[in-house]
N, CA, C and O atoms as CSV, one atom per row, in Angstrom:
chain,resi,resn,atom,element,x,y,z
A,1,UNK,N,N,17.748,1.875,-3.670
A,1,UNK,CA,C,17.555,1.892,-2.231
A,1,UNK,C,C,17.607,0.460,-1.713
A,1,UNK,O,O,17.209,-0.604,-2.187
A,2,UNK,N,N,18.216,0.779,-0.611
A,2,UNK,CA,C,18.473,-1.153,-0.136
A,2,UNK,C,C,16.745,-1.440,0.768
A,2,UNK,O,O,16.033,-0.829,1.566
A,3,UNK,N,N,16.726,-2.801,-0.014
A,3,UNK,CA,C,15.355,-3.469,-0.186
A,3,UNK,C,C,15.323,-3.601,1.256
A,3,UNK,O,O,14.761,-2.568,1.619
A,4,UNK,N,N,15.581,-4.224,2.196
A,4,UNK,CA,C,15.673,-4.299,3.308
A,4,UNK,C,C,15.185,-2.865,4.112
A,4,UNK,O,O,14.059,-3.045,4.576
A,5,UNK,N,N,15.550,-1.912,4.318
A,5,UNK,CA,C,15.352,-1.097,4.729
A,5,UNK,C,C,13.852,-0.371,4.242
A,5,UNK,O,O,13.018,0.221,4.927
A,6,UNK,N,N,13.877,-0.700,2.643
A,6,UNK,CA,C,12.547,-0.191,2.319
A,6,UNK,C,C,11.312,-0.727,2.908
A,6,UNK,O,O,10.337,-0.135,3.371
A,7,UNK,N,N,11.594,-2.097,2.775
A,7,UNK,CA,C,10.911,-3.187,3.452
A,7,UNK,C,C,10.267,-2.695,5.130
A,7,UNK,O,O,9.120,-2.648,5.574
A,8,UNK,N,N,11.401,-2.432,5.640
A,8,UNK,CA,C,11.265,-1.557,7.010
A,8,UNK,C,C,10.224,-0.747,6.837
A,8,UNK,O,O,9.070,-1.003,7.182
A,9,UNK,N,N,10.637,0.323,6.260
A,9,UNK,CA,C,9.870,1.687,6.158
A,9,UNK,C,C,8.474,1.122,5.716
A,9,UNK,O,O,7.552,1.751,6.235
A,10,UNK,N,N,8.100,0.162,4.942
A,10,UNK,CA,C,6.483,0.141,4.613
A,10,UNK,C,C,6.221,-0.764,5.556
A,10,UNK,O,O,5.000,-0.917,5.575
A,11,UNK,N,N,6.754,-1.457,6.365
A,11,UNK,CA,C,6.020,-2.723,7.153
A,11,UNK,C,C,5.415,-1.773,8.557
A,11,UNK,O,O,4.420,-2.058,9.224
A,12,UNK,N,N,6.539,-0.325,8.801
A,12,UNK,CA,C,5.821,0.627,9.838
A,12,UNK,C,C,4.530,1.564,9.736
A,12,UNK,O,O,3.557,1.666,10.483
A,13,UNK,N,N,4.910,2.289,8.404
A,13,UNK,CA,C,3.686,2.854,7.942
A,13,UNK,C,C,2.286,2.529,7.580
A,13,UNK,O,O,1.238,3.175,7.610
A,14,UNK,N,N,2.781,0.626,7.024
A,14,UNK,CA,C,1.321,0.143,6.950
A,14,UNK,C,C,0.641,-0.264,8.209
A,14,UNK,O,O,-0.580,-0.119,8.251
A,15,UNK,N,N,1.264,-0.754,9.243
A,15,UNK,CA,C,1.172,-1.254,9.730
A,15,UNK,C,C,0.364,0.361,10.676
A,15,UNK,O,O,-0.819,0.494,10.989
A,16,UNK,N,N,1.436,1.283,10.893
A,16,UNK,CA,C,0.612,2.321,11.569
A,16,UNK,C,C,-0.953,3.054,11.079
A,16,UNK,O,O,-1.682,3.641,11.879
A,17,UNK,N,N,-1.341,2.832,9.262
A,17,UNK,CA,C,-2.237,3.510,8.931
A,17,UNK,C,C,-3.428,2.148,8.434
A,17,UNK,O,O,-4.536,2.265,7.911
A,18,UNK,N,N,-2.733,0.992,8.810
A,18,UNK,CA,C,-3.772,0.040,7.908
A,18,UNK,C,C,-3.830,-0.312,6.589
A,18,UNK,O,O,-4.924,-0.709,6.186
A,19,UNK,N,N,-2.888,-0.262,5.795
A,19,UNK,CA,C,-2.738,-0.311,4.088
A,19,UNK,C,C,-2.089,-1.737,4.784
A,19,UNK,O,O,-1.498,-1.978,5.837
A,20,UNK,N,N,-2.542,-2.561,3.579
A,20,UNK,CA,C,-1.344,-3.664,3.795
A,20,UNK,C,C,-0.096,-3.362,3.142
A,20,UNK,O,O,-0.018,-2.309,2.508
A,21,UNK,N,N,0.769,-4.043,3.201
A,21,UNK,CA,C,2.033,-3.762,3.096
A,21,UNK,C,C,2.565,-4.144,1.516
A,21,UNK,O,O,3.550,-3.657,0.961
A,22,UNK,N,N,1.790,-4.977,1.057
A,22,UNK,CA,C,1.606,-5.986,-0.489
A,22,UNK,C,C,1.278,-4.639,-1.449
A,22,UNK,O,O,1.875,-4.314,-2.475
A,23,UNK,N,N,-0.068,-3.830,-0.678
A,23,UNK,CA,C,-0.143,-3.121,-1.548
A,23,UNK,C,C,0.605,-1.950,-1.721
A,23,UNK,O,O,0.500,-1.424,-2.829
A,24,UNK,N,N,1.490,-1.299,-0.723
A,24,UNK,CA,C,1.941,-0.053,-0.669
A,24,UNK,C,C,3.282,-0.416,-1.540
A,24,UNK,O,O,3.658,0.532,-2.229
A,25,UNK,N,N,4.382,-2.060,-1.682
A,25,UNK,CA,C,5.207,-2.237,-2.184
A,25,UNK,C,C,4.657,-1.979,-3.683
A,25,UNK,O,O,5.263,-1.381,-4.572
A,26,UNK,N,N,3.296,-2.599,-3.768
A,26,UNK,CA,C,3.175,-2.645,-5.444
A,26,UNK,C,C,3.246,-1.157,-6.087
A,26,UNK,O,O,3.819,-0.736,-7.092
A,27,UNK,N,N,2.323,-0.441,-4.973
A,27,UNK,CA,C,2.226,1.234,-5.428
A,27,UNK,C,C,3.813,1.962,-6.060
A,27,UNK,O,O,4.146,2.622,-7.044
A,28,UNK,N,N,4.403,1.456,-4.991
A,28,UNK,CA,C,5.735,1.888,-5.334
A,28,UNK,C,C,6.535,1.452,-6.141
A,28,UNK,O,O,7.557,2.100,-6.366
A,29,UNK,N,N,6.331,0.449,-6.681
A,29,UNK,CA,C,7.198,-0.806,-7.899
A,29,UNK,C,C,6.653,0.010,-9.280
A,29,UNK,O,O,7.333,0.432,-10.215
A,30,UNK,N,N,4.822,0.102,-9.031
A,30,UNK,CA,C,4.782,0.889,-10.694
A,30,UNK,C,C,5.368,2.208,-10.515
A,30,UNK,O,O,5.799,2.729,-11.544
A,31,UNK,N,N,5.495,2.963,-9.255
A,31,UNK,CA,C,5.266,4.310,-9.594
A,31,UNK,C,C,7.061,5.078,-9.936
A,31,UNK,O,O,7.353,6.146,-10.473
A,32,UNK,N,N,7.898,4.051,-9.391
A,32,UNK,CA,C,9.140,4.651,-8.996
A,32,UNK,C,C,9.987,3.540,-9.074
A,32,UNK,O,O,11.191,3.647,-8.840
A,33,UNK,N,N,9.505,2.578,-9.357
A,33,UNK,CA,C,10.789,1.333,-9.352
A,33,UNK,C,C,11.374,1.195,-7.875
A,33,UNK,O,O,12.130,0.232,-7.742
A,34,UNK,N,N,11.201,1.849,-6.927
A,34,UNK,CA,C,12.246,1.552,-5.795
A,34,UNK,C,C,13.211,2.841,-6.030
A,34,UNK,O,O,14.287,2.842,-5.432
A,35,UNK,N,N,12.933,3.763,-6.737
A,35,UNK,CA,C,13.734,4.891,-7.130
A,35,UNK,C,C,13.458,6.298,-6.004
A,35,UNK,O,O,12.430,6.939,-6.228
A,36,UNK,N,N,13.979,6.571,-5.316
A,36,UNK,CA,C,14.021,7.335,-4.272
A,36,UNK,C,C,14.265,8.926,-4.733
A,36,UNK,O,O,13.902,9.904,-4.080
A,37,UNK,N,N,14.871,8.945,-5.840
A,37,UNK,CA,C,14.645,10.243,-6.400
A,37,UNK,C,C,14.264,10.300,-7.502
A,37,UNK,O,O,14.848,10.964,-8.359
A,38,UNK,N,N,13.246,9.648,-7.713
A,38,UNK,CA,C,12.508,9.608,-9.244
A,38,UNK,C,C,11.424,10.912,-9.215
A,38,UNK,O,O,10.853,11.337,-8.211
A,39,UNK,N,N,11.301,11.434,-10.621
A,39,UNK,CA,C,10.346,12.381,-10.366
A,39,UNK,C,C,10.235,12.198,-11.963
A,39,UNK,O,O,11.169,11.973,-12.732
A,40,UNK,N,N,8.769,12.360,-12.301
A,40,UNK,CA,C,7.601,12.050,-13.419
A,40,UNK,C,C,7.828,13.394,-14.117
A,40,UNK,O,O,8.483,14.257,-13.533
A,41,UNK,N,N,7.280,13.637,-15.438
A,41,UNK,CA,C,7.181,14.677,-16.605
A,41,UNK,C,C,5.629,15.590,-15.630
A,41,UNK,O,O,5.181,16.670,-16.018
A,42,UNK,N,N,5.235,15.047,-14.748
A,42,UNK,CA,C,4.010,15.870,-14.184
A,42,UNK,C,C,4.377,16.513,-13.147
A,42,UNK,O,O,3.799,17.549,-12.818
A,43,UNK,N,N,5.434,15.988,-12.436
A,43,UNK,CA,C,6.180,16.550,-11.300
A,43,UNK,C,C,6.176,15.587,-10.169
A,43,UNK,O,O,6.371,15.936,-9.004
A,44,UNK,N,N,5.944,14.349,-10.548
A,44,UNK,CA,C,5.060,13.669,-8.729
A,44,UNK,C,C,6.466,13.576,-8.759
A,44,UNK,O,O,7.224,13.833,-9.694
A,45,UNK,N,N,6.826,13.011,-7.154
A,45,UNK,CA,C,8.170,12.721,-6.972
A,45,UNK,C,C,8.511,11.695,-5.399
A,45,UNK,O,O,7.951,11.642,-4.304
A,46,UNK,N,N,9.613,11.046,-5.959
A,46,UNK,CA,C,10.016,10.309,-4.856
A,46,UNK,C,C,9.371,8.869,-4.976
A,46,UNK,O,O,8.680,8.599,-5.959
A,47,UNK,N,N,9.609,7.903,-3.925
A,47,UNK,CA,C,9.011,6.397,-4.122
A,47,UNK,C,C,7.538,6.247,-4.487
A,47,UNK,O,O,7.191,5.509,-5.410
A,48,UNK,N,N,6.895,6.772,-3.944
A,48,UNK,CA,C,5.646,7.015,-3.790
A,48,UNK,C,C,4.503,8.041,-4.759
A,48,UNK,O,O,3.299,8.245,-4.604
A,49,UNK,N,N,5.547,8.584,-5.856
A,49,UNK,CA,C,5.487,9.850,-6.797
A,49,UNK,C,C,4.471,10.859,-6.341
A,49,UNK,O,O,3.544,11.199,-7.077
A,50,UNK,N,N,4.680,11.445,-4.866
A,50,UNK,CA,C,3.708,12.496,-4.684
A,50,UNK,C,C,3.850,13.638,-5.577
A,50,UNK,O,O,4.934,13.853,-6.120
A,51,UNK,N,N,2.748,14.454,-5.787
A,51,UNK,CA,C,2.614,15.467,-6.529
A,51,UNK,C,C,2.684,16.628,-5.594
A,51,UNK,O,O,1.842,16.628,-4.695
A,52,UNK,N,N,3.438,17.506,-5.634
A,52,UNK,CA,C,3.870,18.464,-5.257
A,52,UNK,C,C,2.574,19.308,-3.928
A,52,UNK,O,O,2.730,19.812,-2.815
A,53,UNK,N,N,1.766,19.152,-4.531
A,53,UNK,CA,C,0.162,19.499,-3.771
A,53,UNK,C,C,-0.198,18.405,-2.362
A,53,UNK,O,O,-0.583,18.729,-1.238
A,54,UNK,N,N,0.101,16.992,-2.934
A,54,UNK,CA,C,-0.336,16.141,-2.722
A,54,UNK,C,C,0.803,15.961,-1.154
A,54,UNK,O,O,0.418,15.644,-0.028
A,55,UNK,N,N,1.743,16.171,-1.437
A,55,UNK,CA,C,3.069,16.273,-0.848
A,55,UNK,C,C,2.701,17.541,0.928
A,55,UNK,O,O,2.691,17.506,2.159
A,56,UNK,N,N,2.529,18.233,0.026
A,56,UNK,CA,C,2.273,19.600,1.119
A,56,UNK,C,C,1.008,18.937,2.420
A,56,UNK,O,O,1.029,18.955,3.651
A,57,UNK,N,N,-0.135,18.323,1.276
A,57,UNK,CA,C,-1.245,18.220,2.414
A,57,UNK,C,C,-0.971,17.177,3.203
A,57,UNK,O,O,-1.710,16.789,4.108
A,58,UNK,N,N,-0.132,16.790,2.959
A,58,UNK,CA,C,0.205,15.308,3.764
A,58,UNK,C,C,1.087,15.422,4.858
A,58,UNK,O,O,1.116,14.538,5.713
A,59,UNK,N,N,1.853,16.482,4.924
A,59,UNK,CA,C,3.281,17.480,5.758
A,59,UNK,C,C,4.135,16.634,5.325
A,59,UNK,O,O,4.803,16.046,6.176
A,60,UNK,N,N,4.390,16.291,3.713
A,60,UNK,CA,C,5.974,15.945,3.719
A,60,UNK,C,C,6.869,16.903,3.078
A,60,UNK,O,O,6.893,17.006,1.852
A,61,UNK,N,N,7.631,17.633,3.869
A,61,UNK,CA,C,8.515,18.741,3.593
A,61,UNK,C,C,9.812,18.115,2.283
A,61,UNK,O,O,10.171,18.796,1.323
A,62,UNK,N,N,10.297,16.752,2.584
A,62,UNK,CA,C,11.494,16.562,1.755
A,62,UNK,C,C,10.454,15.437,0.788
A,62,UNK,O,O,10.047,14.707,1.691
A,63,UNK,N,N,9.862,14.941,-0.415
A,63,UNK,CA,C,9.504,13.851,-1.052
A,63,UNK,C,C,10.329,12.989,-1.125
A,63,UNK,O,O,10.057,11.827,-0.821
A,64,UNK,N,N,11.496,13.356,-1.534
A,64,UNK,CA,C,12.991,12.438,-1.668
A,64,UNK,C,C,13.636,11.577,-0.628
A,64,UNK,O,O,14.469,10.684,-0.780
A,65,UNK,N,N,13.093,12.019,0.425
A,65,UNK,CA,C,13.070,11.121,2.026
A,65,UNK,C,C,12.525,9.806,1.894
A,65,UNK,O,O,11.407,10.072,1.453
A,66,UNK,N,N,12.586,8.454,1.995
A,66,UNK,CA,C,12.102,7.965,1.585
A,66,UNK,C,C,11.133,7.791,2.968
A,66,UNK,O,O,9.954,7.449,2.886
A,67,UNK,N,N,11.865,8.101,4.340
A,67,UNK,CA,C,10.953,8.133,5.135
A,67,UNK,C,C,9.146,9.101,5.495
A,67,UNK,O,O,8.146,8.752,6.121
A,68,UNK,N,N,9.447,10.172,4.842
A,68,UNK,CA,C,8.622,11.005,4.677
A,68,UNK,C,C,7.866,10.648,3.595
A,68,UNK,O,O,6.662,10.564,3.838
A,69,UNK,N,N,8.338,10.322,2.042
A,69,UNK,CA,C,7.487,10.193,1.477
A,69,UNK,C,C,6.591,8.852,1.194
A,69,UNK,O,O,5.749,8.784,0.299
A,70,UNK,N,N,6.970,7.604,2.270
A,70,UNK,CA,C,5.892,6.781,2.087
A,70,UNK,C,C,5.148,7.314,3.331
A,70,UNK,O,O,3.929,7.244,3.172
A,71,UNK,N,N,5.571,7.891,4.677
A,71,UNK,CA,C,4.292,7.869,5.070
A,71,UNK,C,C,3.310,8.865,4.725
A,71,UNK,O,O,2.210,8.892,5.277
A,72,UNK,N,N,3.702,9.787,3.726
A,72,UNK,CA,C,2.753,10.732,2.939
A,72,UNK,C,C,2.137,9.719,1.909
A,72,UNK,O,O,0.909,9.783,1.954
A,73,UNK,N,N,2.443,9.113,1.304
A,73,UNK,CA,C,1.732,7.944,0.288
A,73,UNK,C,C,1.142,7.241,0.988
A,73,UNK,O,O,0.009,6.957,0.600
A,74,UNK,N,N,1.605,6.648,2.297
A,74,UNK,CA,C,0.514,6.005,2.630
A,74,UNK,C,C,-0.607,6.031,3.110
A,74,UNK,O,O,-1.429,5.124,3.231
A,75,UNK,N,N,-0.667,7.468,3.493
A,75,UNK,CA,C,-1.727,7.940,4.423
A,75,UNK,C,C,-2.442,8.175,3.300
A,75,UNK,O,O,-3.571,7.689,3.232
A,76,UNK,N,N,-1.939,8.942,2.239
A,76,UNK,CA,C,-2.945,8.931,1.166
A,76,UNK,C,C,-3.664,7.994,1.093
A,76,UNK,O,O,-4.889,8.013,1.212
A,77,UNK,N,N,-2.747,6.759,0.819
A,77,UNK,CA,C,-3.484,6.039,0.259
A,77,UNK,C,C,-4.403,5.395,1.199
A,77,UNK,O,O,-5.517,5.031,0.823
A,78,UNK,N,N,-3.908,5.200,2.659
A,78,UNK,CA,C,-5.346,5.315,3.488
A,78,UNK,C,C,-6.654,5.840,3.282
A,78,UNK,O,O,-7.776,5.338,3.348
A,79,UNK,N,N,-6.202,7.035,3.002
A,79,UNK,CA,C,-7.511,7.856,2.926
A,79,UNK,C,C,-8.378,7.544,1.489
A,79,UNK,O,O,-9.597,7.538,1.321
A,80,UNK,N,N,-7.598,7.362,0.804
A,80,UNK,CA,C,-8.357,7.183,-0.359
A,80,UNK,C,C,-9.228,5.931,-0.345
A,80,UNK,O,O,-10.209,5.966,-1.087
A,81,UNK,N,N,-9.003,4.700,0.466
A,81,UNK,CA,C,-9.536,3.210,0.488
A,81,UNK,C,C,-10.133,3.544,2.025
A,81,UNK,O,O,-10.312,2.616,2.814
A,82,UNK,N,N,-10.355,4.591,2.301
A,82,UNK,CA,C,-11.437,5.051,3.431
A,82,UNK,C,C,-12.369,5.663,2.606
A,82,UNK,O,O,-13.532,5.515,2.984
A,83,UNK,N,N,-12.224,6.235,1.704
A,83,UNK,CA,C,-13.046,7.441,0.945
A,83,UNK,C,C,-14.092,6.432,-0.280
A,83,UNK,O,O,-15.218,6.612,-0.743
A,84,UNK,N,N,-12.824,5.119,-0.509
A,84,UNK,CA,C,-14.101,4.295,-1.515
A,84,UNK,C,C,-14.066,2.967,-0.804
A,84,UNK,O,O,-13.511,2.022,-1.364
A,85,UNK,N,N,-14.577,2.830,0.304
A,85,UNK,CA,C,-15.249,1.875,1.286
A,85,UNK,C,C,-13.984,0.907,0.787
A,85,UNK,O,O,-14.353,0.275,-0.203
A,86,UNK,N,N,-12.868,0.650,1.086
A,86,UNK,CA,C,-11.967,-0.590,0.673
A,86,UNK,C,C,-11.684,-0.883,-0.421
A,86,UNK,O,O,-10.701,-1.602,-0.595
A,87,UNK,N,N,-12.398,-0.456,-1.444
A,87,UNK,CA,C,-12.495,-0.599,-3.608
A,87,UNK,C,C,-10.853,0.045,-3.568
A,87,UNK,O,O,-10.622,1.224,-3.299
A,88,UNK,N,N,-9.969,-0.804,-3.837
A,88,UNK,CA,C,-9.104,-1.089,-4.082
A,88,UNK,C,C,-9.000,-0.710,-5.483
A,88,UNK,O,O,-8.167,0.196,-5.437
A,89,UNK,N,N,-9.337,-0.851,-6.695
A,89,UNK,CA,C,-9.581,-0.549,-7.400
A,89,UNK,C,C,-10.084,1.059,-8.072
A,89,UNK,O,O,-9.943,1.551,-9.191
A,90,UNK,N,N,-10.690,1.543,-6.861
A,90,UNK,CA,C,-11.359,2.942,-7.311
A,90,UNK,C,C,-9.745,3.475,-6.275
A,90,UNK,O,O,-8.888,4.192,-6.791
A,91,UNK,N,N,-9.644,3.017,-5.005
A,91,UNK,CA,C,-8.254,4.195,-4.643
A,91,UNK,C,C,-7.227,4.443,-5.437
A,91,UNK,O,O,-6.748,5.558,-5.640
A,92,UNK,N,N,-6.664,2.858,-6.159
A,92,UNK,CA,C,-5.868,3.346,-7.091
A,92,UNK,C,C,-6.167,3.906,-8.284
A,92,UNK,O,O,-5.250,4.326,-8.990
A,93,UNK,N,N,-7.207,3.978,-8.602
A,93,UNK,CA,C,-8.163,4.933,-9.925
A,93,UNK,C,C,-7.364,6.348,-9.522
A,93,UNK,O,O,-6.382,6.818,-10.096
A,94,UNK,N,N,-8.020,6.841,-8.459
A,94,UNK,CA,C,-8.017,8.097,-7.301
A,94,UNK,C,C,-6.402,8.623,-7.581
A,94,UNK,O,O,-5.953,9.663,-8.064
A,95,UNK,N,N,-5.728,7.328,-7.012
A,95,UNK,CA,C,-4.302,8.043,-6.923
A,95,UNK,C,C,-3.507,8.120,-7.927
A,95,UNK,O,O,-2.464,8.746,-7.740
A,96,UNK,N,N,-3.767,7.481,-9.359
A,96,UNK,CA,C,-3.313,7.997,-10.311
A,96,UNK,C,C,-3.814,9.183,-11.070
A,96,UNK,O,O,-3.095,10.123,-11.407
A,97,UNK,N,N,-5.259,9.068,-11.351
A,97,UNK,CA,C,-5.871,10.280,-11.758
A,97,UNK,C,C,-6.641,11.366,-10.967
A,97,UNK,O,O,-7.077,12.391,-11.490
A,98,UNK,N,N,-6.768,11.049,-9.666
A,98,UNK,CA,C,-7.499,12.258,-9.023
A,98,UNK,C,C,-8.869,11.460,-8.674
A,98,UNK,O,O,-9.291,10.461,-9.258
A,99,UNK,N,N,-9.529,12.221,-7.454
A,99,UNK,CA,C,-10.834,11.472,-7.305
A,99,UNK,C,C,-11.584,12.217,-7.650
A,99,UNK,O,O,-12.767,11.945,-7.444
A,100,UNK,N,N,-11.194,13.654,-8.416
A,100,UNK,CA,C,-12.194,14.374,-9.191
A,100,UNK,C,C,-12.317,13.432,-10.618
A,100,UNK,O,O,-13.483,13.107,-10.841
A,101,UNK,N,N,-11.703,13.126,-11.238
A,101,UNK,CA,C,-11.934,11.842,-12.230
A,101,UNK,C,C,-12.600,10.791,-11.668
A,101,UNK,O,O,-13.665,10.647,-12.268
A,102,UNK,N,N,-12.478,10.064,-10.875
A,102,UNK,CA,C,-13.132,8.936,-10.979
A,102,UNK,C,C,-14.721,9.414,-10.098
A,102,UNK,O,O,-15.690,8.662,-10.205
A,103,UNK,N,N,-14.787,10.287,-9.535
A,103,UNK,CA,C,-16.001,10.943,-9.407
A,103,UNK,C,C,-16.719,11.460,-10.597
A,103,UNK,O,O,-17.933,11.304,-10.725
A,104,UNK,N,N,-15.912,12.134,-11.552
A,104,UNK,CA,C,-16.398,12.243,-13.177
A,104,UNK,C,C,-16.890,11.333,-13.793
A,104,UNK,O,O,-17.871,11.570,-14.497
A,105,UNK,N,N,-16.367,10.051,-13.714
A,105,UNK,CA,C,-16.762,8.819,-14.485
A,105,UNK,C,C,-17.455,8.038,-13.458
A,105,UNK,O,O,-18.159,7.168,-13.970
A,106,UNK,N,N,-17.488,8.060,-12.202
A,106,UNK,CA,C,-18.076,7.268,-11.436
A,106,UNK,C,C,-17.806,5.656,-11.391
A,106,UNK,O,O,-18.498,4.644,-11.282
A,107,UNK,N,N,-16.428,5.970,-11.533
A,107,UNK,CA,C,-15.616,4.441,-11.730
A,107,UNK,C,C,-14.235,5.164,-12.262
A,107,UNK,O,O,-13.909,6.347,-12.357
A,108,UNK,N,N,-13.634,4.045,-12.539
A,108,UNK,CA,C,-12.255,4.137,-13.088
A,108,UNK,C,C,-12.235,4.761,-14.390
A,108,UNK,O,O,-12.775,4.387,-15.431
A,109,UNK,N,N,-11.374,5.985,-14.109
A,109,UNK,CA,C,-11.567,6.566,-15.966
A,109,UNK,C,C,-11.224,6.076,-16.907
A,109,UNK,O,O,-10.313,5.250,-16.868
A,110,UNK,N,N,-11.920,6.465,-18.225
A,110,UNK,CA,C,-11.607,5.772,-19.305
A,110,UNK,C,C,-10.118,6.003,-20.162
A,110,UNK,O,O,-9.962,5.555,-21.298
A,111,UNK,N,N,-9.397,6.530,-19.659
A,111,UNK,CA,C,-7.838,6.947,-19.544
A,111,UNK,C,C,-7.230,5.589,-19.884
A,111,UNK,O,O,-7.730,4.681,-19.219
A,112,UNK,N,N,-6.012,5.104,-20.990
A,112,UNK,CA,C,-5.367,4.075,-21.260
A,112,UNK,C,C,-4.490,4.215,-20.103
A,112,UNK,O,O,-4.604,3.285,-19.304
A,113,UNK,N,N,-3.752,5.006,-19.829
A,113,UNK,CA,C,-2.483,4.823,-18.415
A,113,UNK,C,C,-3.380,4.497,-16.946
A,113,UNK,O,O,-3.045,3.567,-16.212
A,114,UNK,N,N,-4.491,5.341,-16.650
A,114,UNK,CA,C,-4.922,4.898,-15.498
A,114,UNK,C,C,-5.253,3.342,-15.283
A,114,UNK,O,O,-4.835,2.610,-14.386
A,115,UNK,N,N,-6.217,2.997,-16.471
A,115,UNK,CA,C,-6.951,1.855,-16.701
A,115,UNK,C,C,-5.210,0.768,-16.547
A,115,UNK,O,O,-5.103,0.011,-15.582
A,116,UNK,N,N,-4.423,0.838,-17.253
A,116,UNK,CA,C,-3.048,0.340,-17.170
A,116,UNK,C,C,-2.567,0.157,-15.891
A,116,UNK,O,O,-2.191,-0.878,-15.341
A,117,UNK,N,N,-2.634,1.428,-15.437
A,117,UNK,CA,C,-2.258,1.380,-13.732
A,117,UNK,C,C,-2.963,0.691,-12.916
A,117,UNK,O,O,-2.345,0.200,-11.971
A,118,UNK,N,N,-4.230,0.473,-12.995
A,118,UNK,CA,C,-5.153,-0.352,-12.103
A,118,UNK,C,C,-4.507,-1.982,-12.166
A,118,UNK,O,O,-3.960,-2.791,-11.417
A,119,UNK,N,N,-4.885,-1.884,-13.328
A,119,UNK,CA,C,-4.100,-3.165,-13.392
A,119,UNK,C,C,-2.575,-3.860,-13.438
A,119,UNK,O,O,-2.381,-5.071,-13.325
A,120,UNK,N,N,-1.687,-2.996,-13.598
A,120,UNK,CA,C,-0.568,-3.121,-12.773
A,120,UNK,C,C,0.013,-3.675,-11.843
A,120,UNK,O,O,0.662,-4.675,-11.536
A,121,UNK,N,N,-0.713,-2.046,-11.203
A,121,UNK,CA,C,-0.780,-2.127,-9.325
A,121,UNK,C,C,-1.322,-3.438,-9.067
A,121,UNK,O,O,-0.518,-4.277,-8.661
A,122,UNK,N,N,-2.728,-3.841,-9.247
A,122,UNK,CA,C,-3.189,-5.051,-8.595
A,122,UNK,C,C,-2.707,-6.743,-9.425
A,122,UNK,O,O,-2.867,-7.932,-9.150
A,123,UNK,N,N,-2.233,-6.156,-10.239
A,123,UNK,CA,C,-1.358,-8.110,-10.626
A,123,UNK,C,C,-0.327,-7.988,-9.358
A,123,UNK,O,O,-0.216,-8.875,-8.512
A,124,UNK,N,N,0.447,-6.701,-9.349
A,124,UNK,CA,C,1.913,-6.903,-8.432
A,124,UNK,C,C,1.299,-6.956,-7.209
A,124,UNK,O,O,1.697,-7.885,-6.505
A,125,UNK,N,N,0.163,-6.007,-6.569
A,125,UNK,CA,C,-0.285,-6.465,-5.314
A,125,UNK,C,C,-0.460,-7.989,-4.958
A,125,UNK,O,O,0.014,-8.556,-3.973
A,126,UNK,N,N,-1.307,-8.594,-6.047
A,126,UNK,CA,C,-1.817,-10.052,-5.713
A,126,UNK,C,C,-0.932,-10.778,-5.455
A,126,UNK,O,O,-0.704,-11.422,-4.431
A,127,UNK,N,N,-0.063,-10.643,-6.975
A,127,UNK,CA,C,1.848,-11.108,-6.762
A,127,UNK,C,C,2.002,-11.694,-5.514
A,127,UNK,O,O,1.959,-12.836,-5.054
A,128,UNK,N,N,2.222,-10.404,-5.046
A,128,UNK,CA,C,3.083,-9.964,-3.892
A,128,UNK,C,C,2.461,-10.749,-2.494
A,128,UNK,O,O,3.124,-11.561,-1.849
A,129,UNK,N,N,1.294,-10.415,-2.214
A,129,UNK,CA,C,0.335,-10.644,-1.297
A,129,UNK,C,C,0.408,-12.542,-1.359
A,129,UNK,O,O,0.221,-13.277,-0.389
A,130,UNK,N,N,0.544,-12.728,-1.957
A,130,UNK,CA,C,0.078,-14.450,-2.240
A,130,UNK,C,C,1.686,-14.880,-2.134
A,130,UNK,O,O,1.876,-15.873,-1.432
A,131,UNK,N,N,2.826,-14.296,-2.710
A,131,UNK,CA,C,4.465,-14.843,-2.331
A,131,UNK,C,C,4.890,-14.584,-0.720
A,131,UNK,O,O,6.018,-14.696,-0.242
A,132,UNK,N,N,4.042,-14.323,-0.249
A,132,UNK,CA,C,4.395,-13.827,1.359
A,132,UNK,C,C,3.721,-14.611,2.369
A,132,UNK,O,O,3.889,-14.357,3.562
């Protein structure tokens, strides 16, 4: 997908729901590469790898849109860094494993891929956030 345009699409959505924009690129760098029709062995799908469930409650009818499916990711991910007071850390816990997990563990689960993903996401956020 041409970077430019993607660029577009998250500088509106963050900008409309409050995510910064550092972090919604990083979300999307681990989850999909910039891959617009990527879809996971679990089913998530699109830039943003919504999960099919996750997809519906959000009203994004096409995932593969790239317009639809960040502002379904992002609102998620709004909600989720509404849901753990700004913990950056616990939303992306949330949005890889569920916030029935990290409500289970009451922190970030003890999961090697989640725990992986946390930290990921937030090297490329910081990355990102600090080259801008």
């Amino acid at each position: 997908m041409d970077v430019a345009r993607l660029n577009s699409i998250v500088a509106v959505q963050s900008r409309a729901h409050g995510v910064p924009p550092s972090l919604v690129r990083a979300v999307i760098t681990q989850e999909s590469g910039g891959d617009p029709s990527a879809v996971s062995s679990a089913g998530a799908m699109g830039l943003m790898q919504l999960m099919p469930g996750t997809a519906s409650a959000y009203g994004v009818t096409n995932p593969f849109n790239p317009d639809e499916n960040i502002a379904g990711g992002v609102t998620y991910l709004h909600d989720l860094l509404q849901r753990y007071h700004g913990n950056v850390t616990l939303a992306l816990a949330a949005y890889n494993a569920g916030s029935g997990a990290v409500a289970k563990y009451r922190g970030v689960p003890p999961y090697a891929e989640t725990r992986g993903y946390v930290q990921n996401v937030t090297a490329l956020y910081h990355a990102d956030a600090h080259s801008r």
